[in-house]
C-alpha positions, 0 to 999 in steps of 0.5 A, spaced: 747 403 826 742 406 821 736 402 821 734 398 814 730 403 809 728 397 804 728 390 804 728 384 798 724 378 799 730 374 803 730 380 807 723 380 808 722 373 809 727 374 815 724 379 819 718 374 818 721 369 821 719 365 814 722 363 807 721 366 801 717 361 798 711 362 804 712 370 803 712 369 796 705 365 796 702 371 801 704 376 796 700 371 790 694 371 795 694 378 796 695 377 803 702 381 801 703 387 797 706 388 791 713 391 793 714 398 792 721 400 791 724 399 785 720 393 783 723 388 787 724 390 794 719 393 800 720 399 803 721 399 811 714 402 813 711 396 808 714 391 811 713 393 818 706 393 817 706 386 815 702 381 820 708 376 821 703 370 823 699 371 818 704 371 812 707 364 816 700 361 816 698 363 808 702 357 807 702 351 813 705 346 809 713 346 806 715 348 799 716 342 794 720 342 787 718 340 779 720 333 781 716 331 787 710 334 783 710 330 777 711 325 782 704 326 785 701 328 779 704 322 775 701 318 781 695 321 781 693 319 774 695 313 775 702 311 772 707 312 778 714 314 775 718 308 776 726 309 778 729 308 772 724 308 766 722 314 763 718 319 767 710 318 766 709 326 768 716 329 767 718 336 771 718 338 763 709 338 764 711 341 771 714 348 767 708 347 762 703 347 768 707 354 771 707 356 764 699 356 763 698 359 770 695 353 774 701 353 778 705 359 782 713 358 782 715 361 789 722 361 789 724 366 784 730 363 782 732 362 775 733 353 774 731 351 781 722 352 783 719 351 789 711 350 789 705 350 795 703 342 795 696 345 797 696 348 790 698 342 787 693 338 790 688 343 786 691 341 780 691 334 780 684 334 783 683 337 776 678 334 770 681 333 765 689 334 767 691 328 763 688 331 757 691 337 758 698 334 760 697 330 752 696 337 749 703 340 753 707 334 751 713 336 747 715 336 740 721 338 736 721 341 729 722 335 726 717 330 731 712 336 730 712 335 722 711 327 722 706 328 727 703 332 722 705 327 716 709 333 712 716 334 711 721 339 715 721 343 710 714 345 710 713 345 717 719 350 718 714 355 713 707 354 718 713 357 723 715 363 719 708 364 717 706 365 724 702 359 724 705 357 730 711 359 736 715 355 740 712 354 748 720 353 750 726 352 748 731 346 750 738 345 750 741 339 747 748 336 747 751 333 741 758 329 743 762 330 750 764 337 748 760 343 750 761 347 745 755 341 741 750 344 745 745 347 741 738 350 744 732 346 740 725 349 740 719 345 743 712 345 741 706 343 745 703 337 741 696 339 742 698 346 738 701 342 732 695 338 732 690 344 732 694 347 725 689 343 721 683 345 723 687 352 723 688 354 716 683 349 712 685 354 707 690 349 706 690 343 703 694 338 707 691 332 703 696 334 698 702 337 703 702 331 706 704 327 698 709 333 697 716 330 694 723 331 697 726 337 694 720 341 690 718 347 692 714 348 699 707 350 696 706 354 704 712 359 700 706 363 696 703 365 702 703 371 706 706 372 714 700 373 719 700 380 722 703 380 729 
């Protein structure tokens, strides 16, 4: 039987005897290489060099996913997520931690991401994690114009000025049916809230008083290059 020439991560991670999540977290630490063929998988000669022990010991403790996460951040900052309430900290802030780069997804699957609990220890331990977790709370178009005390409208011309851009995107149902799923942009709170002090050239005394139906006075201004 001819011998295996390359190797994806699930490959890899057999021929270590570990999961993915731990040979994905060796790689994030640099214990692992980059793979070098094609982008996604590694030569035989690479993962023949690889010391097995030492990728399985980069991560003693067993991958968890966003909803054990914000369950330990939740209860870290001292509002638990309670069965059937509302989450405190939802697997949306998890997504947003991932995002920023403060947690690593190791799973590489497109819905589904597992992550090192050692790292998520770090960042609960982190200052000010409750603030930040405030400035990345989600907003819709229309719950981010009345933050800002302005209408629809107006706030639809701060995005196609470039003032601000969706962080994500979710997906809405409307109805039973399927085919009233629309997919809403979220923005982060804490970018809303920085438009202000953003453009003082505007005067948002006077945006904030302008009547239903008149002409968005955002209309006259020029995009932002790119």
């Amino acid at each position: 039987m001819a011998q295996r020439t390359e190797y994806d991560a699930a490959q890899t991670a057999k021929r270590l005897h570990t999961t993915v999540a731990v040979l994905r977290w060796a790689q994030h630490v640099g214990m692992v290489p980059d793979p070098d063929v094609s982008g996604f998988a590694w030569s035989r000669q690479v993962v023949e060099a690889m010391d097995a022990g030492a990728v399985r010991a980069a991560m003693p403790r067993e991958a968890i996913s966003p909803y054990e996460v914000a369950n330990r951040i939740a209860a870290a900052l001292g509002r638990p997520n309670e069965p059937g309430q509302p989450p405190a900290v939802s697997s949306y802030a998890v997504e947003r931690l991932i995002a920023l780069g403060l947690l690593t997804d190791l799973s590489g699957h497109r819905r589904y991401s597992s992550l090192n609990p050692d790292q998520v220890d770090q960042v609960v331990a982190r200052e000010g994690l409750a603030e930040l977790l405030d400035c990345e709370a989600p907003l819709g178009p229309e719950q981010a114009a009345a933050r800002l005390g302005v209408r629809r409208v107006d706030f639809e011309w701060m995005r196609r000025l470039g003032w601000i851009a969706p962080v994500s995107w979710g997906r809405v149902q409307f109805g039973a049916s399927k085919a009233g799923a629309v997919d809403v942009p979220r923005f982060a709170a804490g970018h809303v809230d920085d438009l202000p002090g953003a453009h003082p050239e505007v005067d948002w005394a006077q945006l904030r008083t302008v009547g239903k139906g008149r002409r968005p006075p955002l209309a006259g201004l020029r995009a932002q290059p790119a």
